[in-house]
TORLUMRO-55769 format. One record per residue (C-alpha): residue number from 1; x, y, z; residue in three letters. Coordinates in steps of 0.25 Angstrom, whole numbers, plus 5000, padded with zeros to 4 digits. Each point is the difference from the previous one (the first is absolute). Layout:
# residues N
(node NUM; (X; Y; Z); "Ala") ...
//
This chain:
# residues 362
(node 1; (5836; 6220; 6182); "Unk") (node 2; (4989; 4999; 4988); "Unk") (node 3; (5000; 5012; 4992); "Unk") (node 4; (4986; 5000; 4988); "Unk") (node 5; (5002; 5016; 4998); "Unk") (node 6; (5010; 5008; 4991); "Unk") (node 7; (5012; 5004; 5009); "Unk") (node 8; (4997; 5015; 4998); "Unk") (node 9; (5014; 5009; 4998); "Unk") (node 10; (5002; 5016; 4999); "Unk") (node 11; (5014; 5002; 4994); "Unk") (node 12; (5004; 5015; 5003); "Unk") (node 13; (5011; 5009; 4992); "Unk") (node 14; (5003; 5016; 5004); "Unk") (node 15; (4998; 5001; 4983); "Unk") (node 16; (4998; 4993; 4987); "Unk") (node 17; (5010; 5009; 4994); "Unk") (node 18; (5012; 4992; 4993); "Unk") (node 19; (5008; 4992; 5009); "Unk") (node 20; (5004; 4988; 5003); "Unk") (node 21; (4992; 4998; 5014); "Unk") (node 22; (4989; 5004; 4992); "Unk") (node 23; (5000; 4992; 4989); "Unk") (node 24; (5004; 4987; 5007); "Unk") (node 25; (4985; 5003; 5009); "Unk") (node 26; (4991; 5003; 4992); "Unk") (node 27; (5005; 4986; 4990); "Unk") (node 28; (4999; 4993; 5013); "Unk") (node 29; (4986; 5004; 5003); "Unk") (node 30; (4994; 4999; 4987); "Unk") (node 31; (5006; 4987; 4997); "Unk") (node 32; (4998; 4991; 5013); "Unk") (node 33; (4989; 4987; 4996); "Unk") (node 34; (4986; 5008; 5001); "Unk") (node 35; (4993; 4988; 5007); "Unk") (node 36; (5007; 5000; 5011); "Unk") (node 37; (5004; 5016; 5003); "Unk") (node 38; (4992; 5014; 4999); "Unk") (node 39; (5011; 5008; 4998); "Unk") (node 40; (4998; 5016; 4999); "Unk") (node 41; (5012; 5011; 5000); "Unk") (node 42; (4998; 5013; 5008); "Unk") (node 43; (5009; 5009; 4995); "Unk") (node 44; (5004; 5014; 5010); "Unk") (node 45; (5004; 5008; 4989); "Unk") (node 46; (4991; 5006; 4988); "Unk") (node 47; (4994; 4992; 4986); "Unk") (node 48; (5007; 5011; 4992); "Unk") (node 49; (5012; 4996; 5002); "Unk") (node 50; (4998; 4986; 4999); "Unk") (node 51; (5010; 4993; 4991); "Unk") (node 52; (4996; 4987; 4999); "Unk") (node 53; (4985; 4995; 4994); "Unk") (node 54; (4993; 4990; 5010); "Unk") (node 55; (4989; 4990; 4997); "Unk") (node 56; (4992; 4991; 5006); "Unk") (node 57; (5000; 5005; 5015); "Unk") (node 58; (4995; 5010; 5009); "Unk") (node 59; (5010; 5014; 4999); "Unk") (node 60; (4998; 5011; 5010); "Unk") (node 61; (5008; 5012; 4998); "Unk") (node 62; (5001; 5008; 5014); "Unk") (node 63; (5005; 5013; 4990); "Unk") (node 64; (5009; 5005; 5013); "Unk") (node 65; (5014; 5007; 4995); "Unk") (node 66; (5005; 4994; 5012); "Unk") (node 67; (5000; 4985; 5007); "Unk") (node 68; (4996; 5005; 5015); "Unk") (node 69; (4990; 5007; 4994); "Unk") (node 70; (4993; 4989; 4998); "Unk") (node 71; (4999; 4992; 5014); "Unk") (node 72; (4985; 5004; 5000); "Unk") (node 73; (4996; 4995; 4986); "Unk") (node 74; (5008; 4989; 5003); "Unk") (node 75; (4992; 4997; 5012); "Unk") (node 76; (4987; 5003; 4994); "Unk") (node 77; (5002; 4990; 4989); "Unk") (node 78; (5005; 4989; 5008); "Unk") (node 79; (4987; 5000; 5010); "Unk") (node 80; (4991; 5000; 4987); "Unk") (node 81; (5008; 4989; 4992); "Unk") (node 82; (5005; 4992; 5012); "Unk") (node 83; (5011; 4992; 4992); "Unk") (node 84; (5005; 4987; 5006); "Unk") (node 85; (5014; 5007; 4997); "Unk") (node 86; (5008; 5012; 4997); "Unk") (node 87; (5012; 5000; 4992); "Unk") (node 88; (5009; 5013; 4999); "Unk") (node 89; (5012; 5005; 4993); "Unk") (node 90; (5010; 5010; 5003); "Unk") (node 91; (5005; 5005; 5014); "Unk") (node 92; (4993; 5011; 5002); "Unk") (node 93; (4986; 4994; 4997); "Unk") (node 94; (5004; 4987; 5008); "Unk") (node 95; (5003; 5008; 5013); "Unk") (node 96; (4986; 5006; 4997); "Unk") (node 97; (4993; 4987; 5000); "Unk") (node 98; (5006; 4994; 5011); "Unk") (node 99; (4995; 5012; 5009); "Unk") (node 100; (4984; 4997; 4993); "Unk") (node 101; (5001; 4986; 5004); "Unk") (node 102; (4999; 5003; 5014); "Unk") (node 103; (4986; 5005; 4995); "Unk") (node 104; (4997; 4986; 4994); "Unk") (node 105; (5006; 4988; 5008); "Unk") (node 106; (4991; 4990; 4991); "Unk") (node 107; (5008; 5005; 4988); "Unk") (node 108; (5013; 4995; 4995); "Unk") (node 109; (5011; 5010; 4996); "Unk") (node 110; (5013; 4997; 4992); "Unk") (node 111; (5009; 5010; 4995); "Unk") (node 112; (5009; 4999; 4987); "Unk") (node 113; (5013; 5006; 5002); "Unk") (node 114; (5008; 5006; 4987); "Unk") (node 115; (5014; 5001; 5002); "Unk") (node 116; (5012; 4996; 5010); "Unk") (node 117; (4997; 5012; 5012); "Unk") (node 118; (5013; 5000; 5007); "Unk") (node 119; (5008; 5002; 4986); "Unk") (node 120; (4990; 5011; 4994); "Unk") (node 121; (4999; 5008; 5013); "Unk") (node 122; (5011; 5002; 5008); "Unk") (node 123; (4998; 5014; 5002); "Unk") (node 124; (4985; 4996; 5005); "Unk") (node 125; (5004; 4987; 5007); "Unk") (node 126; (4993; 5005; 5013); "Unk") (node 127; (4988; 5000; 4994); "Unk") (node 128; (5000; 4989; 4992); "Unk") (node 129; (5003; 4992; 5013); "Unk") (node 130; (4987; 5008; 5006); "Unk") (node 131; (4991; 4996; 4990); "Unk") (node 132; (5005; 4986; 4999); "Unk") (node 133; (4995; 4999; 5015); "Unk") (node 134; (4987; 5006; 4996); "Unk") (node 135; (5001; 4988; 4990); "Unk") (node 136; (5003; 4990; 5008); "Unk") (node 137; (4991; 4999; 5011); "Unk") (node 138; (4989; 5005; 4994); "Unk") (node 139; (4999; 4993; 4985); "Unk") (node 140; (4998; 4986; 4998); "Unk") (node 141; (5012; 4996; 4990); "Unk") (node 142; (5008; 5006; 4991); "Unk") (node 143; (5003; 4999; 4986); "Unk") (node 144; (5014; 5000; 4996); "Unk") (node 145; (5004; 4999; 4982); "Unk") (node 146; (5014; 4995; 5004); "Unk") (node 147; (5009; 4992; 5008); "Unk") (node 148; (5009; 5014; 5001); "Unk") (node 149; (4988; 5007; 5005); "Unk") (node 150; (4994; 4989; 5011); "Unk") (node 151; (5014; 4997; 5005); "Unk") (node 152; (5002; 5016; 5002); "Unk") (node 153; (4985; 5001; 5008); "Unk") (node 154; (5004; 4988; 5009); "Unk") (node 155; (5015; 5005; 5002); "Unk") (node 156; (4999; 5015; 5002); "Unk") (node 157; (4985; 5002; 5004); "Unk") (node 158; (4999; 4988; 5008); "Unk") (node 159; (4987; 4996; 4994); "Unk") (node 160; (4996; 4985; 5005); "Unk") (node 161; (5004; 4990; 4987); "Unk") (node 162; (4987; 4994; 5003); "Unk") (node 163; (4993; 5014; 4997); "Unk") (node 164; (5008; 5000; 4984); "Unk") (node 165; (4997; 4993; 4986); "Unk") (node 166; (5006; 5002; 4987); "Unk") (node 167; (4991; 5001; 4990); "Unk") (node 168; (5009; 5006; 4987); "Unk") (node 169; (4994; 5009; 4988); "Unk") (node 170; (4995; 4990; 4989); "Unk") (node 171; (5003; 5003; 4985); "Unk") (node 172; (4988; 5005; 4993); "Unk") (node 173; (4995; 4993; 4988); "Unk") (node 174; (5001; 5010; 4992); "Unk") (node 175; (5014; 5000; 5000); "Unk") (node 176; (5003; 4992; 4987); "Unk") (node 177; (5013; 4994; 4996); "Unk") (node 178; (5008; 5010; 4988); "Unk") (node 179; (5000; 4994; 4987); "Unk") (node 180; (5014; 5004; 4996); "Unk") (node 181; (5011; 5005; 5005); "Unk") (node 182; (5006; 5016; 4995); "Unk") (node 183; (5008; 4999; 4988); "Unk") (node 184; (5002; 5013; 4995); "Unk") (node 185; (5014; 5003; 5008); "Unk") (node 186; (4997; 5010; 5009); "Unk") (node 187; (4997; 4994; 5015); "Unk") (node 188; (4988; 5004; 5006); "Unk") (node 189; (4998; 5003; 5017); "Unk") (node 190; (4988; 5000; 5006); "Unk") (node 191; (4996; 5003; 5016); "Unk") (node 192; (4986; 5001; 5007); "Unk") (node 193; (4997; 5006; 5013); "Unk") (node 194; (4998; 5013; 5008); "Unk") (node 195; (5010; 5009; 4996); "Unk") (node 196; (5006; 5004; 5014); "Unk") (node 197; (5014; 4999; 5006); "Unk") (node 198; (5000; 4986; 5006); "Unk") (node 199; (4997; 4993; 4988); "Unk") (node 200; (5013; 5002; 4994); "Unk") (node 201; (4997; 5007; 4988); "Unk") (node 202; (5013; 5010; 5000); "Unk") (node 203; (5010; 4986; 5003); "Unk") (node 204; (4994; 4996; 4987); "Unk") (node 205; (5004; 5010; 4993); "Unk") (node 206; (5015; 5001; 5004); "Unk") (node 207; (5002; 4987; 4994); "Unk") (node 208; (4992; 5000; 4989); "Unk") (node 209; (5010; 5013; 4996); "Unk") (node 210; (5011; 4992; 4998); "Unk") (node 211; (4992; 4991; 4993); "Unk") (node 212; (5008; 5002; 4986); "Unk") (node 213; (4988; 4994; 4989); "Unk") (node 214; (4988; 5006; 4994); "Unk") (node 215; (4990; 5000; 5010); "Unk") (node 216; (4985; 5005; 5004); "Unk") (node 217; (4996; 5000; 5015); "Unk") (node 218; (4986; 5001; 5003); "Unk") (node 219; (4994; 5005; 5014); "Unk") (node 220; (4986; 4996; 5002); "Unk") (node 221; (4995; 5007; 5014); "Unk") (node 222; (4996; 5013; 5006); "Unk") (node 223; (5003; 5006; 5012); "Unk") (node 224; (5009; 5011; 5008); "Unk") (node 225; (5013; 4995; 4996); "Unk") (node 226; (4998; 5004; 4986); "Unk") (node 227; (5007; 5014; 4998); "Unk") (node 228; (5014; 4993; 5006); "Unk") (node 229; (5000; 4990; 4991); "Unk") (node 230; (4998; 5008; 4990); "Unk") (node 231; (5011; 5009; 5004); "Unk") (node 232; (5009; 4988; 5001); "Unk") (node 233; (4997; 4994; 4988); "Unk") (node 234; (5005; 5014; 4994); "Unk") (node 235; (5012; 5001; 5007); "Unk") (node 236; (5005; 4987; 4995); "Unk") (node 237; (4997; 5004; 4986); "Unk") (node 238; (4991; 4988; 4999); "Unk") (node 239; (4985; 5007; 5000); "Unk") (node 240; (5000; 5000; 4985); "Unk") (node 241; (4999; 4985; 5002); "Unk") (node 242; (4990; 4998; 5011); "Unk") (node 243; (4984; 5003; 4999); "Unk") (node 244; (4991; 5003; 5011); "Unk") (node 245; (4984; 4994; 5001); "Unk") (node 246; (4994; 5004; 5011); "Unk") (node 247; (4987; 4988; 5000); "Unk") (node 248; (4996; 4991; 4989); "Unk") (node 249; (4990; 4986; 4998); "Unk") (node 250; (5011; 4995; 4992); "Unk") (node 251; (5010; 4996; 5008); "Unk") (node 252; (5001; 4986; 4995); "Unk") (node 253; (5004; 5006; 4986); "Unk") (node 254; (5010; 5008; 5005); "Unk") (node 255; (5007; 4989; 5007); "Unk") (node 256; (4997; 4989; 4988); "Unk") (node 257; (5008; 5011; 4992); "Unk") (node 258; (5013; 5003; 5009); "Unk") (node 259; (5011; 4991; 5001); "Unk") (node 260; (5003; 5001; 5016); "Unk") (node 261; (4993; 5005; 5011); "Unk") (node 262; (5007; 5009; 5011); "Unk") (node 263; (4997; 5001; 5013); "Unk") (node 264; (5008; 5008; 5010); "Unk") (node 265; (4993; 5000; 5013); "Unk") (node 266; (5006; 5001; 5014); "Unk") (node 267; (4989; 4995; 5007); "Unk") (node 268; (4988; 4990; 4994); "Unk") (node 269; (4988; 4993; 5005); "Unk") (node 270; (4998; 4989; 4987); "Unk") (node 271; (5002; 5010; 4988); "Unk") (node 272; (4988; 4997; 4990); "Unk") (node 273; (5006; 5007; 4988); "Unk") (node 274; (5012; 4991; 5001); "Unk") (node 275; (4992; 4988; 5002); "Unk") (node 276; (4992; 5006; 4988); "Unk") (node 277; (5011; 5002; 4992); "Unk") (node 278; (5004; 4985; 5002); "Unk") (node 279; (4987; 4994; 4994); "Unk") (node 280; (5002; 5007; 4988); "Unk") (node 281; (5013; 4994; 4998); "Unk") (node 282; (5008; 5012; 5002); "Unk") (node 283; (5012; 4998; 5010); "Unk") (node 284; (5003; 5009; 5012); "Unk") (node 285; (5013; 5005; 5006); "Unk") (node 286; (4998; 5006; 5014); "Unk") (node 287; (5009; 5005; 5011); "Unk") (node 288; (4999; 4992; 5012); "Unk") (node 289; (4990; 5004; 5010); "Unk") (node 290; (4991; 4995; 5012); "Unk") (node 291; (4986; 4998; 4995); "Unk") (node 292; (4998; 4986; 4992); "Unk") (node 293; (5010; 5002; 4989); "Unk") (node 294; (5006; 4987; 5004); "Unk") (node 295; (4989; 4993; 4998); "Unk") (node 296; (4996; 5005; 4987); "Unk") (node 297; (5012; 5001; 4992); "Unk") (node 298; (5010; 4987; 4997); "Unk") (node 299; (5013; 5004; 4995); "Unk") (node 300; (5004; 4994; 4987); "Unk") (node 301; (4983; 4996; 4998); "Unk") (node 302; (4993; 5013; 4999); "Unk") (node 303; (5010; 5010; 5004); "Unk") (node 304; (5012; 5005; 5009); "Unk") (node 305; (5001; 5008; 5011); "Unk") (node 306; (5012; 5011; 5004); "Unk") (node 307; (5005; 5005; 5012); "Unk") (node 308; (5005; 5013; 4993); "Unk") (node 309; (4999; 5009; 4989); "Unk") (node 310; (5012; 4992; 4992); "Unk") (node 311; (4996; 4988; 5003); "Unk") (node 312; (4987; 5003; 4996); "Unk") (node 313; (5007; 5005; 4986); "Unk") (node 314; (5004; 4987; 4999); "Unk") (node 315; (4988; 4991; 5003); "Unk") (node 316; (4994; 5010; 4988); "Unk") (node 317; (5010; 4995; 4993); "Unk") (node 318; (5001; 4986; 5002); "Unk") (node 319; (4984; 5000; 4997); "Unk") (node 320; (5003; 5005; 4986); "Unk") (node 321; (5012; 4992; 4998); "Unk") (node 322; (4996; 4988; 5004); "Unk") (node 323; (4987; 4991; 4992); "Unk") (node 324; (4996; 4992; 5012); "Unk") (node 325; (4989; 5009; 5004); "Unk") (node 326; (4987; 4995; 4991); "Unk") (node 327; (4987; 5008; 5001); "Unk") (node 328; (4994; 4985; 5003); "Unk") (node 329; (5010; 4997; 5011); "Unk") (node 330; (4999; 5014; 5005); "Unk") (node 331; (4985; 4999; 5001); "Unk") (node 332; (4999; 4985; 5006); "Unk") (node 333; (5008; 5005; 5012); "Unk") (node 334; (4989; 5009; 5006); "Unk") (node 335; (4988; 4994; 4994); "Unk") (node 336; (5004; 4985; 5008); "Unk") (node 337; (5001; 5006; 5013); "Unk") (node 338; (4989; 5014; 5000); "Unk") (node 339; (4990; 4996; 4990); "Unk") (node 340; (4988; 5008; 5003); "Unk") (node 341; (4991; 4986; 5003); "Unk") (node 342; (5011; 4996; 5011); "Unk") (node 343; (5001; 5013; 5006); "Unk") (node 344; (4983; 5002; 4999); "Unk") (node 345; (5001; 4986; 5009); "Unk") (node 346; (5008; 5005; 5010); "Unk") (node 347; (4992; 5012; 5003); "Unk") (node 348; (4987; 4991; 4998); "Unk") (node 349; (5007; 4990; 5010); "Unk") (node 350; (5007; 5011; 5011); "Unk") (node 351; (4986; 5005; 4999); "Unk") (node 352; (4992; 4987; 5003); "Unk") (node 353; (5012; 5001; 5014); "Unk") (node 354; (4996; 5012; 5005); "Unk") (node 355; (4986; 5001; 4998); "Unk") (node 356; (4995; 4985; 5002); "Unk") (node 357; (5012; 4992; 5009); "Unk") (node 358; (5002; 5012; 5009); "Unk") (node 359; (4986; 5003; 5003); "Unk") (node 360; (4998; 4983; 5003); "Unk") (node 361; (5010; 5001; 5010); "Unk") (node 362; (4996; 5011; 5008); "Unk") 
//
């Protein structure tokens, strides 16, 4: 099948606010090769609370408070663009736009999961395992960031092997390796993310209480998590040493200045900040958890990872210790493997699959 035209793709997100989800789409859509695709981004939720500044493409704000809400803008738009594609993240929004492809069967639809369902809702599992039915008949593939996360949808949600890809988070250029390491003598932490109770933040803090040095820890992230941690941090007698930012553009900074990045997740999809805090040269040390920590992190290369609070003590520790962890060596081992040009490929290549060989064999 001969294709002349642009291959025309709407990506949709439930917000531009900061989060991971977000900021992986919106660089995806901006960034895919112009002369072959007309990318746009619809976005359900409202400009003001955008986070992110996109350029180059079409970006409609739906400005509903809520995802359901939307189903008829969503609709509306779709009849006037008439994308070759649609691309969506987050469960919710996914369900959403399986049941809108019913509406269209000349469109494609593919849904980007976030995170490993069966660890991160077992108090929802039956309805996880509704709306991955939904999923499954009625989208078109699926876009999984991790081996953890495709392996879970193919074993606990039965979804057909066929119907998955993994396509990981790429490192964003501007993510620039740190040009020297701490030496003042006071270790400096650093973790990014939500601030809620899966990702790990009060596990953290148990260890770092026994930690014995001069140390700062900084907590990049908002969310509803926020007063727990705090009273944690307290009742330690450690909250003297750790400051709290709720959003900043200068997160690269921040993790070119620390010495080791944290990250106490129970459950992950294919954790940004700490592929972020990689290619600045800045070494992790993460519990061990579903959801592409495996793949990221290589023990004694870029990092450890702990199955329990002292054990996590002591991967600290050992990174301090121990001079084998180079910001150059560091950095090489996600850059190699999730540059942003091979993981831009990938999507321009899954893409091309979907829309172009499936449609010739129909």
């Amino acid at each position: 099948m001969i294709r002349k035209e642009k291959i025309k793709v709407t990506f949709a997100i439930p917000t531009l606010s900061a989060g991971g989800a977000e900021r992986v789409m919106s660089y995806v859509a901006q960034n895919l090769d112009r002369n072959k695709f007309e990318a746009s981004l619809l976005v359900m939720g409202k400009q003001k609370d955008a986070a992110y500044t996109v350029e180059g493409i079409e970006v409609i704000f739906l400005e509903k408070e809520k995802v359901r809400n939307a189903f008829f803008g969503t609709t509306n738009y779709l009849r006037r663009q008439k994308p070759d594609l649609v691309i969506s993240a987050i469960v919710h929004l996914n369900t959403m736009m399986a049941v809108i492809s019913i509406l269209f069967p000349n469109m494609k639809f593919v849904g980007r999961e976030t995170f490993v369902r069966s660890a991160s809702l077992v108090k929802r599992k039956r309805f996880s395992f509704n709306t991955s039915k939904i999923q499954k008949y009625l989208l078109d593939a699926m876009i999984c960031q991790s081996q953890d996360m495709k392996i879970d949808m193919i074993e606990n949600f039965n979804i057909p092997e066929e119907k998955l890809t993994t396509i990981h988070n790429p490192v964003n250029e501007k993510f620039k390796l740190k040009e020297a390491k701490n030496s003042d003598g006071i270790t400096k932490f650093i973790t990014v993310g939500r601030l809620s109770k899966h990702k790990g933040h009060i596990r953290v803090l148990n260890s770092l209480s026994n930690f014995g040095k001069p140390f700062t820890y900084t907590i990049i992230g908002k969310g509803t998590y926020l007063d727990e941690i705090k009273a944690k941090a307290k009742e330690l007698a450690i909250d003297d040493k750790v400051q709290f930012i709720e959003f900043t553009n200068e997160v690269p900074h921040y993790l070119q200045t620390c010495d080791i990045f944290l990250h106490g997740s129970f459950v992950e999809g294919f954790p940004n900040s700490m592929l972020e805090s990689c290619a600045v040269g800045t070494p992790v040390v993460a519990f061990d958890a579903p959801g592409g920590i495996n793949e990221i992190i290589e023990p004694g290369i870029n990092g450890f990872i702990a199955s329990n609070e002292d054990e996590f003590l002591q991967c600290i520790h050992k990174v301090i210790n121990e001079n084998y962890f180079s910001p150059e060596k560091v950095r090489k081992s996600v850059v190699d493997k999730y540059s942003a040009d091979k993981i831009l490929n990938d999507y321009e290549r899954f893409i091309k699959e979907i829309v172009i060989d499936q449609s010739s064999t129909v």
